[in-house]
gemmi code that builds the backbone of each chain (N, CA, C; Angstrom):
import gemmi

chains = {
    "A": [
        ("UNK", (85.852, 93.631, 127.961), (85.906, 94.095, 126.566), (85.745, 95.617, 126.541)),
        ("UNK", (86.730, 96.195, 125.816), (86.647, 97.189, 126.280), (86.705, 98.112, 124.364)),
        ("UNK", (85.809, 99.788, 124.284), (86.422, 99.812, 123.057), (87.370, 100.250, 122.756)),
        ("UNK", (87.890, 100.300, 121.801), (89.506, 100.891, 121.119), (88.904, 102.021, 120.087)),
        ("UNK", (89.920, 103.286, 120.475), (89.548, 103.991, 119.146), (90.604, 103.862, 117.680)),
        ("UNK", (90.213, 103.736, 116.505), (90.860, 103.327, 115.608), (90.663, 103.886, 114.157)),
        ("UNK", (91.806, 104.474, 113.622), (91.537, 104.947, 112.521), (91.518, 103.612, 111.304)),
        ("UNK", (90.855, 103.054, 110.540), (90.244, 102.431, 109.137), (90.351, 103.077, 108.247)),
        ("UNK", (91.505, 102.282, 107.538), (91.687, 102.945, 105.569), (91.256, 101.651, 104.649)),
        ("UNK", (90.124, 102.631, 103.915), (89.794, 101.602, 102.575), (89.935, 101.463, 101.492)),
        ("UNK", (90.230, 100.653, 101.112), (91.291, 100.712, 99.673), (89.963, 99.944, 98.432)),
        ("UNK", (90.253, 101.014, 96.987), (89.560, 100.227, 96.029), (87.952, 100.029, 95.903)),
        ("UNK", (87.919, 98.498, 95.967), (86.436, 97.915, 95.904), (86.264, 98.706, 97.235)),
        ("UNK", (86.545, 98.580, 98.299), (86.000, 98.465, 99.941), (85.641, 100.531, 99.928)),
        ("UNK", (86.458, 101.412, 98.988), (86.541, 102.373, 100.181), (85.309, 102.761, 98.852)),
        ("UNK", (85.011, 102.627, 97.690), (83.613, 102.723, 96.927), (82.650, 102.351, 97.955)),
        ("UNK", (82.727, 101.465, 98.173), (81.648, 100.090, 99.018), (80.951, 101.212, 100.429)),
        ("UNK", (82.243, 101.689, 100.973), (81.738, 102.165, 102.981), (82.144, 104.115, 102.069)),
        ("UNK", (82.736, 104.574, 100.873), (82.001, 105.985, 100.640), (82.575, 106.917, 101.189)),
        ("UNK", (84.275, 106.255, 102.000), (84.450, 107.047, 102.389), (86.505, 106.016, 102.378)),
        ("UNK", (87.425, 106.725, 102.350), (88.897, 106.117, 102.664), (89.081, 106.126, 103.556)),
        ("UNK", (88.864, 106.806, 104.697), (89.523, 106.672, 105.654), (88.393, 107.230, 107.137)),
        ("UNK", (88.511, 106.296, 108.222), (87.114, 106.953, 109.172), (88.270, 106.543, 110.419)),
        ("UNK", (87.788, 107.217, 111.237), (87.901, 106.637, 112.504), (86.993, 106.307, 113.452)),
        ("UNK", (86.863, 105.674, 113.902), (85.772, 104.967, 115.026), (85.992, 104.113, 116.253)),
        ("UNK", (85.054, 103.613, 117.211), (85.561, 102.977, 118.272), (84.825, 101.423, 118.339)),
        ("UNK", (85.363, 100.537, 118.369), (85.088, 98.934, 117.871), (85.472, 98.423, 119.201)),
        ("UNK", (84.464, 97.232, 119.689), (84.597, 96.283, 120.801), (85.620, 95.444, 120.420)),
        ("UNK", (86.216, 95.459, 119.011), (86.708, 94.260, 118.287), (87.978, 94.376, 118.676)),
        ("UNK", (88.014, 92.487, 118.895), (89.845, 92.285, 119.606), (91.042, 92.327, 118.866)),
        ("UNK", (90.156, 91.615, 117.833), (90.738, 91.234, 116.481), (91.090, 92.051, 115.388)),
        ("UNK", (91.702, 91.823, 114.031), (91.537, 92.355, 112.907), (90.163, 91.402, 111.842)),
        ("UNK", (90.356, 90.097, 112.679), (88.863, 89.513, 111.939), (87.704, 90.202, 112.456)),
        ("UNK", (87.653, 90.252, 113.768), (86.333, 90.883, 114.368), (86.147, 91.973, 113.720)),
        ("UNK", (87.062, 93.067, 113.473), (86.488, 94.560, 113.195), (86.535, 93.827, 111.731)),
        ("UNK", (87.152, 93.149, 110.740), (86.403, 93.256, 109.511), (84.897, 92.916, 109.069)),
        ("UNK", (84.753, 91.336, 110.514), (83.604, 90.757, 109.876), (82.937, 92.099, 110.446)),
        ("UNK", (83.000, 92.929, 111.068), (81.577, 94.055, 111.524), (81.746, 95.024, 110.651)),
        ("UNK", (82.792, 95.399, 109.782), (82.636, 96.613, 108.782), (81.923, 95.539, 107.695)),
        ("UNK", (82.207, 94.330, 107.926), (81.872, 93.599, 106.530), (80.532, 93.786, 106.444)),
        ("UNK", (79.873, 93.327, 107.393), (78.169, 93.398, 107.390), (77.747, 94.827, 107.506)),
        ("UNK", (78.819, 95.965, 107.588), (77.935, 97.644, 108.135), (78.057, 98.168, 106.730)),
        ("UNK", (79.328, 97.522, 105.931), (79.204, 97.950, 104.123), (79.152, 97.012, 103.377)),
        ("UNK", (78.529, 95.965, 103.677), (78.134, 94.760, 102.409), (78.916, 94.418, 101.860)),
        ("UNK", (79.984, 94.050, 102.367), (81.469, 93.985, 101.554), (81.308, 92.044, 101.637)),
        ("UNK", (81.131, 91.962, 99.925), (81.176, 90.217, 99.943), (82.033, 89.380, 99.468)),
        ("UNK", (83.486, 89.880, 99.395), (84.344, 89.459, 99.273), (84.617, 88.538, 100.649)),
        ("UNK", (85.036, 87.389, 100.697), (85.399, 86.349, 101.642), (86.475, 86.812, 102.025)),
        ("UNK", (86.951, 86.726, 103.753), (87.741, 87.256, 104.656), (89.155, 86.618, 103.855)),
        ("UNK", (88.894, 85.228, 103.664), (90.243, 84.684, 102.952), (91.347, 85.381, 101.973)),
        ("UNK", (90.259, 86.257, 101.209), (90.343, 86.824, 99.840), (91.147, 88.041, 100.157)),
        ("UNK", (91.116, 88.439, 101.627), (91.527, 90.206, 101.518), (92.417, 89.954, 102.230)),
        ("UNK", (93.155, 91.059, 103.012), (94.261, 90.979, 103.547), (94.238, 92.368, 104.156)),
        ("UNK", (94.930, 92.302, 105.688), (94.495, 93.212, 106.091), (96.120, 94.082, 107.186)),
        ("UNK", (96.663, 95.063, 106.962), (97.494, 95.778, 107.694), (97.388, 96.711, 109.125)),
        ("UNK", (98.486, 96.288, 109.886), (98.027, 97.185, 110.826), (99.450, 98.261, 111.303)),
        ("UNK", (98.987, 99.609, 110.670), (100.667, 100.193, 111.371), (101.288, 100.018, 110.206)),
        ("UNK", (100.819, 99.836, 108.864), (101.895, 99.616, 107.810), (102.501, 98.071, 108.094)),
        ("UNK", (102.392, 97.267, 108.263), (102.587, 95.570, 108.690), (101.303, 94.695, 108.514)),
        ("UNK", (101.622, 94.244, 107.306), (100.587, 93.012, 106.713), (100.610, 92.013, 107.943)),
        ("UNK", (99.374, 91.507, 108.531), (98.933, 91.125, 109.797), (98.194, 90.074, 109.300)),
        ("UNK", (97.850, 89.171, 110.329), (96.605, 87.800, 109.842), (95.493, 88.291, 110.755)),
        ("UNK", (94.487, 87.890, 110.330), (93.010, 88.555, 110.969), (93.235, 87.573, 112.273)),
        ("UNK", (94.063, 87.078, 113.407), (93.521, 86.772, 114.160), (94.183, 88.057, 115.351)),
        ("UNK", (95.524, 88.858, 114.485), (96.048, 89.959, 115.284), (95.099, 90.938, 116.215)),
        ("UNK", (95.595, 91.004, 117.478), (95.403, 91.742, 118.340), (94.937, 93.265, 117.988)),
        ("UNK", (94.058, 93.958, 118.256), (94.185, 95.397, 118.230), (94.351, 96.374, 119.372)),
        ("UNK", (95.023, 96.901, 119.317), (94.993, 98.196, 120.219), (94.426, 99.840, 119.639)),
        ("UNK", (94.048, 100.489, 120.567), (93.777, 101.736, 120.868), (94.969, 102.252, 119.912)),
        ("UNK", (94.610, 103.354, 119.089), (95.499, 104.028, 118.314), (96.193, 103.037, 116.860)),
        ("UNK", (95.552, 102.028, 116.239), (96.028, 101.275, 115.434), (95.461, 101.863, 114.507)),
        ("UNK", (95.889, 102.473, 113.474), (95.668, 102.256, 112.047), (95.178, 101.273, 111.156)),
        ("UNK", (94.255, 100.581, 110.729), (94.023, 99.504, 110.279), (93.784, 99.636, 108.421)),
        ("UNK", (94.828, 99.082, 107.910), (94.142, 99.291, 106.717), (93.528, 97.558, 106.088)),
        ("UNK", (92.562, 97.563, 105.017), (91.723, 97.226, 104.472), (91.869, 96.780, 103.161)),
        ("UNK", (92.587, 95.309, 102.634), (92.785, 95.511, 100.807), (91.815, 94.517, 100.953)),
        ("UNK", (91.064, 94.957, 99.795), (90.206, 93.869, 98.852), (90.902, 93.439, 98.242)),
        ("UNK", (90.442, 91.709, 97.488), (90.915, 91.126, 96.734), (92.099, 91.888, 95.677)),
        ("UNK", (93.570, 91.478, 95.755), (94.178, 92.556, 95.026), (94.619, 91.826, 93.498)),
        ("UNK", (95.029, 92.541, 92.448), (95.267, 92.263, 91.283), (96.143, 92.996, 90.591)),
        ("UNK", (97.326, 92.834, 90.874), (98.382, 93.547, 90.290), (98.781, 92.790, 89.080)),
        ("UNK", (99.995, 93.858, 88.003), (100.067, 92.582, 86.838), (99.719, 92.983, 85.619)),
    ],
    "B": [
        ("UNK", (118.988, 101.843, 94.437), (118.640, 101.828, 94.021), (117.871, 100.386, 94.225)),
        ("UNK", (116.132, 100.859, 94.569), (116.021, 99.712, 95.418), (115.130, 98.931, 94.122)),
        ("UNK", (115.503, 97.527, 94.795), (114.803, 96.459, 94.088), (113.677, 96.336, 93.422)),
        ("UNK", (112.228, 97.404, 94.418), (111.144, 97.544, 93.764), (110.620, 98.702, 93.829)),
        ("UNK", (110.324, 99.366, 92.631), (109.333, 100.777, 92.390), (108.006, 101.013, 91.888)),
        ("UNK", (107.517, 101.731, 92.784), (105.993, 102.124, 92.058), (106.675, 103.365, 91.335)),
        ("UNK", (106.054, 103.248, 90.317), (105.673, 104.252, 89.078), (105.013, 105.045, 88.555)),
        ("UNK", (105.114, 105.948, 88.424), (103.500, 107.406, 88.069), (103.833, 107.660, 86.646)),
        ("UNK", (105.118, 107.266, 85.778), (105.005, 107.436, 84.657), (105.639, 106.285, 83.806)),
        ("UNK", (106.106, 106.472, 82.600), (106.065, 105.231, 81.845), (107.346, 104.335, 82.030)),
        ("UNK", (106.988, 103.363, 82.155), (108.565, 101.896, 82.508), (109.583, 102.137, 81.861)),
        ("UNK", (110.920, 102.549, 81.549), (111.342, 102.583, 79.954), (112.427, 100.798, 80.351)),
        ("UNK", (111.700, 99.695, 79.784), (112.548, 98.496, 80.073), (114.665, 98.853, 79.583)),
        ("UNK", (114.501, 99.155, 78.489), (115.760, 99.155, 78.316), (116.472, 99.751, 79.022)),
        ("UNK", (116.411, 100.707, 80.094), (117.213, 101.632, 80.966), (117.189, 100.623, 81.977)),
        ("UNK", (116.255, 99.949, 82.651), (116.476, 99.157, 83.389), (117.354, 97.961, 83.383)),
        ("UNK", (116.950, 96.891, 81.869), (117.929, 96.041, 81.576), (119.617, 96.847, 81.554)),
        ("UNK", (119.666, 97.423, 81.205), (121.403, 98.255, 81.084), (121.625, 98.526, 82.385)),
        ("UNK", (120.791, 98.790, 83.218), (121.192, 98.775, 84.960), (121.493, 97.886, 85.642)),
        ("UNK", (121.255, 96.607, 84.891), (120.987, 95.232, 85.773), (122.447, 94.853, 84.935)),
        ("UNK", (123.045, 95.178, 83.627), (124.258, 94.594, 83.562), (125.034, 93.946, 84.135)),
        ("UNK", (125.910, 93.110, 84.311), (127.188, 93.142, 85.014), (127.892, 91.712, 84.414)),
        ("UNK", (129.182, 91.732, 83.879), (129.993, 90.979, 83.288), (129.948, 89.777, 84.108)),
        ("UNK", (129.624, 89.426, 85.548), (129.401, 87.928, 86.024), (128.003, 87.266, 85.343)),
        ("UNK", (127.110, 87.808, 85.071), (125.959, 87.153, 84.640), (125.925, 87.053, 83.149)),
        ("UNK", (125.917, 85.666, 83.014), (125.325, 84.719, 81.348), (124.308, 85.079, 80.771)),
        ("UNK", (123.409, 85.326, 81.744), (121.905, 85.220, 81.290), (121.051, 86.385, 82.242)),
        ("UNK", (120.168, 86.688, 81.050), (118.925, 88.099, 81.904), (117.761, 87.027, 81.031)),
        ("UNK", (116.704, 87.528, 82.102), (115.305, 87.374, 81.616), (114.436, 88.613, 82.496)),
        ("UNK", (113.700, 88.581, 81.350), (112.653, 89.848, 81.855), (111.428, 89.456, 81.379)),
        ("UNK", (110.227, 89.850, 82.237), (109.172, 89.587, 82.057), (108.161, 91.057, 82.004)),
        ("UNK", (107.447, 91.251, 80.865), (106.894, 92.649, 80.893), (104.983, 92.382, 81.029)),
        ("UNK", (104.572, 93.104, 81.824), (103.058, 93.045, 81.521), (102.363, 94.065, 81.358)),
        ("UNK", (101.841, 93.859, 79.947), (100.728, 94.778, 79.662), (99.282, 95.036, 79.296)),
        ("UNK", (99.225, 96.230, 78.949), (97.219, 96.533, 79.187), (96.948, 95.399, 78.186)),
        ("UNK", (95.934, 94.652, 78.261), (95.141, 94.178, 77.281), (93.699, 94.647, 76.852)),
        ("UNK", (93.120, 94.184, 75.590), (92.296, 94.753, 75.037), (90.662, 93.965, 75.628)),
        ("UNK", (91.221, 93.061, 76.562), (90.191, 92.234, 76.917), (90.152, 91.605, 77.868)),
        ("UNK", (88.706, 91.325, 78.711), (88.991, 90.334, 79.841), (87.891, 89.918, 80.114)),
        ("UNK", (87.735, 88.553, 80.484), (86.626, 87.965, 80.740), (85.536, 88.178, 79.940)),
        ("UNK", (85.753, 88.266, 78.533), (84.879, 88.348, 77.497), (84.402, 89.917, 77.029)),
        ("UNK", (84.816, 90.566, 78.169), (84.514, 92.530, 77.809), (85.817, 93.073, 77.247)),
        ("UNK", (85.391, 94.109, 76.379), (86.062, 94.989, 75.831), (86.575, 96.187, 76.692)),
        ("UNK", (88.153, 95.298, 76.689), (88.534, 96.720, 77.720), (89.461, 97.799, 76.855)),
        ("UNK", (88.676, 99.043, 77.506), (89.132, 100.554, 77.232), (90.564, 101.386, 77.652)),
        ("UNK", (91.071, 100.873, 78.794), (91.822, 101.136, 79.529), (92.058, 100.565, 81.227)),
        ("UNK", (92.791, 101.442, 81.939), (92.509, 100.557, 83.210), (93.783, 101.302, 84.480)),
        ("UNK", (92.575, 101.722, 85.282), (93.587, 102.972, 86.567), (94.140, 101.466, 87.422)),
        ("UNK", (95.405, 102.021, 88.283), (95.934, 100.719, 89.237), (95.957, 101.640, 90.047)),
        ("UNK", (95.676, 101.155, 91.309), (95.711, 101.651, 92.575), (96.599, 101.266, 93.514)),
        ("UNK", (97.578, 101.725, 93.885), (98.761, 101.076, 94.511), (98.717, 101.602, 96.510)),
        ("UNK", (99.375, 100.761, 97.008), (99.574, 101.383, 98.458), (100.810, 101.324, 98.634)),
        ("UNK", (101.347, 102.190, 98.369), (103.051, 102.070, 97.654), (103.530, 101.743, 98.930)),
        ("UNK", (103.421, 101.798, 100.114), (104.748, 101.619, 101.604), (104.690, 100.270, 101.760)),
        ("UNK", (103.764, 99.195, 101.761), (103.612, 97.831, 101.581), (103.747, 97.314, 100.375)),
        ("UNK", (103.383, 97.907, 99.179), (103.601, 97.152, 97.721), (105.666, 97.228, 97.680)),
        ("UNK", (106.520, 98.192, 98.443), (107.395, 98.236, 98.048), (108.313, 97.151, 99.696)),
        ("UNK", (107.612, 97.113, 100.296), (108.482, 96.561, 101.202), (107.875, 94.806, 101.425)),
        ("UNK", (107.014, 94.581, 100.687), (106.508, 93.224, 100.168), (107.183, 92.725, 99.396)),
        ("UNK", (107.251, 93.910, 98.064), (108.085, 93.542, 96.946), (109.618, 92.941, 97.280)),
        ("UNK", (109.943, 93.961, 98.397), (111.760, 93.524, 98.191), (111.585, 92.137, 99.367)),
        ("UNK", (110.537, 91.921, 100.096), (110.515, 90.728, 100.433), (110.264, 89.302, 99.859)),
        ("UNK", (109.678, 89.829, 98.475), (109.647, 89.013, 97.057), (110.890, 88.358, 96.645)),
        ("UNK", (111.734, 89.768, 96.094), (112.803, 89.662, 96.023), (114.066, 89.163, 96.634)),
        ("UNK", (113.806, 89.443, 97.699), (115.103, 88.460, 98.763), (114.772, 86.812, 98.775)),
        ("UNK", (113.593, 86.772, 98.980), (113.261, 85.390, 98.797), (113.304, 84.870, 97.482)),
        ("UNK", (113.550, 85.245, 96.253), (114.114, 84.768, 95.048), (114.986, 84.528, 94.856)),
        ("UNK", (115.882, 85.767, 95.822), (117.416, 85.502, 95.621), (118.019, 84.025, 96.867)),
        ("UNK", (117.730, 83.868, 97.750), (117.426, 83.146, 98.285), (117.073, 81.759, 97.800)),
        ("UNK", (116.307, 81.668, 96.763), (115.856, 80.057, 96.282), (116.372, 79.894, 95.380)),
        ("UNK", (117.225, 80.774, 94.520), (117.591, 80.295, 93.110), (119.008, 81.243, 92.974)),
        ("UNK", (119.842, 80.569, 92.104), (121.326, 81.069, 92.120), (120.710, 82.176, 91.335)),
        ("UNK", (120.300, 83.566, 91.525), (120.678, 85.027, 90.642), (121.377, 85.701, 91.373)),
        ("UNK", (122.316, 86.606, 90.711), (122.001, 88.033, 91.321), (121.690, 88.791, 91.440)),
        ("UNK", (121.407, 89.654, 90.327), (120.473, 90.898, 90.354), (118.616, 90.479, 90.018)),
        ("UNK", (118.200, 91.201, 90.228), (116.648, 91.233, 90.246), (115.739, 93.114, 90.488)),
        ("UNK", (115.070, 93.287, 89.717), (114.433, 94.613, 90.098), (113.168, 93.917, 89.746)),
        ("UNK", (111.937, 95.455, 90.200), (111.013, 95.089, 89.521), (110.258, 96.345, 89.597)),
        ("UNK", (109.391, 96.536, 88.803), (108.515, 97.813, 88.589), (107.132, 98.014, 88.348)),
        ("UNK", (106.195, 98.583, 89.146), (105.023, 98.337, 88.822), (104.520, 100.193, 88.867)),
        ("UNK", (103.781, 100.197, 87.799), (102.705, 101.314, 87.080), (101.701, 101.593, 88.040)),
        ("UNK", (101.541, 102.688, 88.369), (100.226, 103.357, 89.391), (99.588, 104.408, 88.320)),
        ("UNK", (98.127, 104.456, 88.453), (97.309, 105.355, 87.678), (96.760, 104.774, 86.354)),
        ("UNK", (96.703, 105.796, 85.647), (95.394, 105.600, 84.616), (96.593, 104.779, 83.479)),
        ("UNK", (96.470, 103.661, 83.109), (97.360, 103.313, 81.611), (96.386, 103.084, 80.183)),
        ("UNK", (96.756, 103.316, 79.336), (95.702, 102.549, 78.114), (96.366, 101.736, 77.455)),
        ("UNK", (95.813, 101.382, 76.384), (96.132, 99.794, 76.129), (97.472, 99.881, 75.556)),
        ("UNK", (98.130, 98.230, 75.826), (99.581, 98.153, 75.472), (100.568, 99.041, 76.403)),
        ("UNK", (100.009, 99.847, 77.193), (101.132, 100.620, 78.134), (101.864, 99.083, 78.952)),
        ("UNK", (102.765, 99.611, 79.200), (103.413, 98.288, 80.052), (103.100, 98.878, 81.701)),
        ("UNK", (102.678, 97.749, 82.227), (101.882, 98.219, 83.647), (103.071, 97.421, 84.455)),
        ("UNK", (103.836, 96.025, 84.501), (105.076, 96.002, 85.257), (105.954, 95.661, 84.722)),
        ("UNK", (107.087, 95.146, 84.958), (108.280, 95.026, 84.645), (109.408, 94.000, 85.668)),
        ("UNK", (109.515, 93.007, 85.254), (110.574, 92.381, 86.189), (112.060, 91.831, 85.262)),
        ("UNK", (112.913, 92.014, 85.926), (114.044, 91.666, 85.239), (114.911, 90.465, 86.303)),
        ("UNK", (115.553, 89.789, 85.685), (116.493, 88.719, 86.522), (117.852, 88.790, 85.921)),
        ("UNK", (119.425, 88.510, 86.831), (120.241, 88.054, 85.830), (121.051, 87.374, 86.982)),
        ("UNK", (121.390, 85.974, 86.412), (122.058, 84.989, 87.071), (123.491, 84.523, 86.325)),
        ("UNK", (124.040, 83.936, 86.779), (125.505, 83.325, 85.828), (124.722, 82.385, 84.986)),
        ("UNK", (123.755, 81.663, 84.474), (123.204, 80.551, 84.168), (121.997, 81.072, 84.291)),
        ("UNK", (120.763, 80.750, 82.441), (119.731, 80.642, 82.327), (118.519, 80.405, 82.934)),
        ("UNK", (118.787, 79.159, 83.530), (117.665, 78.376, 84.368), (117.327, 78.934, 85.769)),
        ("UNK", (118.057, 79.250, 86.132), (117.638, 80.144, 87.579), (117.054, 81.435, 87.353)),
        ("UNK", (117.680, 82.233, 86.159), (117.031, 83.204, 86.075), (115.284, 83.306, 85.806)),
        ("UNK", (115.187, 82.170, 84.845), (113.757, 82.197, 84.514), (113.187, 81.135, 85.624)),
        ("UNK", (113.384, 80.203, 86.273), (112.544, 80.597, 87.625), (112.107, 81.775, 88.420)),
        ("UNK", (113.294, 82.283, 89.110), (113.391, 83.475, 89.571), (112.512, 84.403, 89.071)),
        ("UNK", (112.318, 84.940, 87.591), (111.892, 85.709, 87.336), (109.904, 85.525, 87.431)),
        ("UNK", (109.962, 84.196, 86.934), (108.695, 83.959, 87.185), (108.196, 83.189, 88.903)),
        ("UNK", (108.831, 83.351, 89.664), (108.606, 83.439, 90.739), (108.154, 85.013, 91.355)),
        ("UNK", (109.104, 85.927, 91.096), (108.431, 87.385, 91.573), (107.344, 87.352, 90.629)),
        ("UNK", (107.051, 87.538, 89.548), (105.856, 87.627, 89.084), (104.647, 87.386, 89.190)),
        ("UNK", (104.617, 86.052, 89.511), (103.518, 85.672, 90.416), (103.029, 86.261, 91.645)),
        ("UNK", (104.281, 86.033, 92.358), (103.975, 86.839, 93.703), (104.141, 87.869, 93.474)),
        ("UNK", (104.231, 89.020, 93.080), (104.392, 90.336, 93.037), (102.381, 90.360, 92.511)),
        ("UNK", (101.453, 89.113, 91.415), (100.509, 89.394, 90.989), (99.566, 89.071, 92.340)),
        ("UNK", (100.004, 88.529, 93.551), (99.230, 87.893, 94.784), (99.639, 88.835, 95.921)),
        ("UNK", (100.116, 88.995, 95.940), (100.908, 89.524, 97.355), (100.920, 91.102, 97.213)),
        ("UNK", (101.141, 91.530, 96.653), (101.489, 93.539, 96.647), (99.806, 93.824, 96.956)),
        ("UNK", (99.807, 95.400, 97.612), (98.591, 95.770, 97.356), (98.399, 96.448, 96.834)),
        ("UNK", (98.022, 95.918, 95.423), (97.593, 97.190, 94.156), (96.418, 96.033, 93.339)),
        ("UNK", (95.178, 97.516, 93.175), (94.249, 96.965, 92.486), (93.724, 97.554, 91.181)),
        ("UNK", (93.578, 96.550, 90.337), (93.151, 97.545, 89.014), (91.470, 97.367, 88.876)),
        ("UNK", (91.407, 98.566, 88.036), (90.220, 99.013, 87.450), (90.070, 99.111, 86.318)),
        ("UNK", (89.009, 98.106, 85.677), (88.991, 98.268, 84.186), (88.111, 99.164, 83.721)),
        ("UNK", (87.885, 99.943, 82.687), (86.965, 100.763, 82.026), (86.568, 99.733, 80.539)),
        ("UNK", (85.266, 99.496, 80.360), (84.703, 98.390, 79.609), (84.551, 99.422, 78.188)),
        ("UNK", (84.039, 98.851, 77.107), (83.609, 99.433, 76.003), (81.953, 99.747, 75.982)),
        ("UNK", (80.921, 98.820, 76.741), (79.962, 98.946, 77.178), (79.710, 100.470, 78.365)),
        ("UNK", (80.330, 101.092, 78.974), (80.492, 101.854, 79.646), (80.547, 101.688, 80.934)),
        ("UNK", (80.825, 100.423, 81.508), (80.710, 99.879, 83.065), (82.304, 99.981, 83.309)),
        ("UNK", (82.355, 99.924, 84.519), (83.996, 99.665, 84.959), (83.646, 98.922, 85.956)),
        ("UNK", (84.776, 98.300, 86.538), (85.039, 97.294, 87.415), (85.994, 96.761, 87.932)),
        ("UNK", (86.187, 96.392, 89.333), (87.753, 96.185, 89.977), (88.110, 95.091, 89.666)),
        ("UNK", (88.772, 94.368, 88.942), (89.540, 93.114, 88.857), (89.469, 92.059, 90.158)),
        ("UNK", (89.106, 90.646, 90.306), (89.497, 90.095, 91.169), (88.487, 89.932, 92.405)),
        ("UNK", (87.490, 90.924, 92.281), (86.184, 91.624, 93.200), (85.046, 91.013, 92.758)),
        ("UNK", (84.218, 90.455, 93.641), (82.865, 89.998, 93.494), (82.084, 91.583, 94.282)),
        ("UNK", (81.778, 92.363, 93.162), (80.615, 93.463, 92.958), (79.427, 92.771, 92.998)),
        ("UNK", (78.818, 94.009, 93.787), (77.446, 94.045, 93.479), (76.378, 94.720, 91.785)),
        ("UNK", (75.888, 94.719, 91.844), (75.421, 94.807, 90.030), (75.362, 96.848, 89.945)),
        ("UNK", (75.227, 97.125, 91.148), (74.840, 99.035, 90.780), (76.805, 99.405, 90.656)),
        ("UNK", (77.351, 98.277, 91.188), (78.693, 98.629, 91.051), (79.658, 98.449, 89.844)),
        ("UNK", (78.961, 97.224, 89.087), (79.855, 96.667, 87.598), (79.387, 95.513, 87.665)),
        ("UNK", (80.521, 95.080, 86.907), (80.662, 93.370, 86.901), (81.005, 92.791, 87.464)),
        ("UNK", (80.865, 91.738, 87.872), (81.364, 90.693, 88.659), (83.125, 90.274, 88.037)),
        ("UNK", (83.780, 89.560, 88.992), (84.844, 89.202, 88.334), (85.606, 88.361, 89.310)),
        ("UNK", (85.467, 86.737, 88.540), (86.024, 85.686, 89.543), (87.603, 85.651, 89.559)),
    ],
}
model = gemmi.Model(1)
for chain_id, residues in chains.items():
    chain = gemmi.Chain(chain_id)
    for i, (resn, *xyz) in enumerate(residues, 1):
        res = gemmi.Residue()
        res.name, res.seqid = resn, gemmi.SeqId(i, " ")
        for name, pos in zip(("N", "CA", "C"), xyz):
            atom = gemmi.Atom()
            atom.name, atom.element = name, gemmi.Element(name[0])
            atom.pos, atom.b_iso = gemmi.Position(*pos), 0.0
            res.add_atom(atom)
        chain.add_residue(res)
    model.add_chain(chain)
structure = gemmi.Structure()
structure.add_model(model)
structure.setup_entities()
């Protein structure tokens, strides 16, 4: 396991929530579930994983997607267009 | 002139319906949505949308192909509002036109839906009480209201 460095964009509820749009950081996480459930618990974000939806690279992804080194990850909370 | 647009200023529907013309189609339906004065029992003031326009627009026309796809239309657009609107502004806009009625108003209320699930754009209401709050978001209480 190795870490990846990765830039994180937060959209809405989430980027109020972590205070900041956009961070970069380095995550053990393989996943796009792994790095959410660990931003989930580092910004109290209690929206259910089901509920959000998550991009990587501009490409709507399912949280069980792979990450690599240099991924962009963005972050929607529950969305409500309409 | 592509299928779906984010917007920074106001919808004008009739320029759009006159775009979607064309002497093979019987029938248009359009579906418009706007600010309301209320939700979930609060008095709403207004209300910013937050859009991520490179996925809300390449979702959208994946909306769209798949409409055209399930139901005899041909044309289809659709338009959605980014930023601050107040009430009664029209925040989207979808139009359909098929040779025949009935497909169109599937169709049309097929993107609609999915365009209200699928795009990533989130609104923010501003209350009459002075709280605001993201639509759709289970907040914490220093943040607003809750909202199932």
């Amino acid at each position: 396991m190795t870490d990846k460095t990765l830039t994180v964009r937060y959209f809405a509820l989430f980027r109020d929530l972590a205070g900041t749009a956009e961070t970069a950081l380095t995550s053990p996480a393989e996943t796009t579930g792994e790095l959410f459930d660990a931003l989930a618990t580092q910004w109290s974000f209690a929206e259910p994983r089901t509920h959000c939806k998550v991009a990587v690279n501009d490409e709507l992804v399912d949280w069980q997607h792979p990450l690599s080194s240099g991924d962009i990850v963005l972050l929607f909370p529950p969305v409500a267009g309409g | 002139m592509s299928a779906v647009c984010i917007a920074a200023t106001p919808i004008d529907g009739q320029a759009l319906t006159q775009a979607l013309r064309d002497p093979y189609c019987g029938g248009f339906v359009s579906f418009e949505g706007w600010v309301r004065n209320h939700n979930e029992g609060e008095r709403v003031l207004r209300l910013e949308y937050e859009v991520y326009t490179p996925i809300a627009v390449s979702e959208g026309e994946k909306i769209i192909a798949e409409a055209k796809q399930r139901f005899a239309i041909d044309g289809a657009r659709c338009v959605h509002r980014e930023g601050m609107l107040a009430l009664g502004d029209m925040a989207v806009w979808v139009g359909v036109t098929a040779a025949h009625r009935g497909p169109a108003f599937d169709a049309c209320q097929y993107i609609i839906d999915n365009v209200k699930t699928r795009l990533p754009i989130w609104k923010k209401e501003s209350y009459e009480n002075g709280d605001s709050g993201w639509v759709n978001c289970e907040q914490p209480a220093a943040h607003g209201h809750a909202h199932g």
